[in-house]
Residue, then its C-alpha position, 0 to 999 in steps of 0.5 A: x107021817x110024810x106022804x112021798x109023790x112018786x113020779x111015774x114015767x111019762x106015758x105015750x100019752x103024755x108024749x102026745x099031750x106035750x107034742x099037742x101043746x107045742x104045736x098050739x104055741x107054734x101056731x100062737x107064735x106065728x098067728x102073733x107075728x103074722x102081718x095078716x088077720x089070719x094064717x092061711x091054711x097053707x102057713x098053717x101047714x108049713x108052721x105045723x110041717x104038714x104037707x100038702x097030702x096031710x102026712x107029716x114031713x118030718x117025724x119029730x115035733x117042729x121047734x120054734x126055730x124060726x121065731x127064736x130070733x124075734 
């Protein structure tokens, strides 16, 4: 008997997770590239597209736009 994995349909949290996970490797990108030993709060901030009164300034997940030409 062959079993069948079905696939659900991903979740809020799932959404979540990979959202979480992309930021981590955005953070990565820009700790790698940094000319510094450690990313200031305030390049934190701007790799994460957080403003400076903690809400986010955009609504979508921030791509590796900058970092897609190294």
């Amino acid at each position: 008997m062959t079993q069948v994995v079905t696939l659900s349909a991903p979740t809020a949290q799932d959404r979540v997770a990979l959202a979480e996970i992309e930021l981590c490797g955005e953070l990565m990108i820009a700790a790698s590239t940094a000319l510094e030993d450690r990313l200031s709060p305030d390049r934190i901030d701007e790799v994460l597209n957080v403003g400076a009164d903690g809400c986010e300034r955009a609504a979508t997940v921030p791509r590796q736009q900058l970092y897609h030409r190294l």
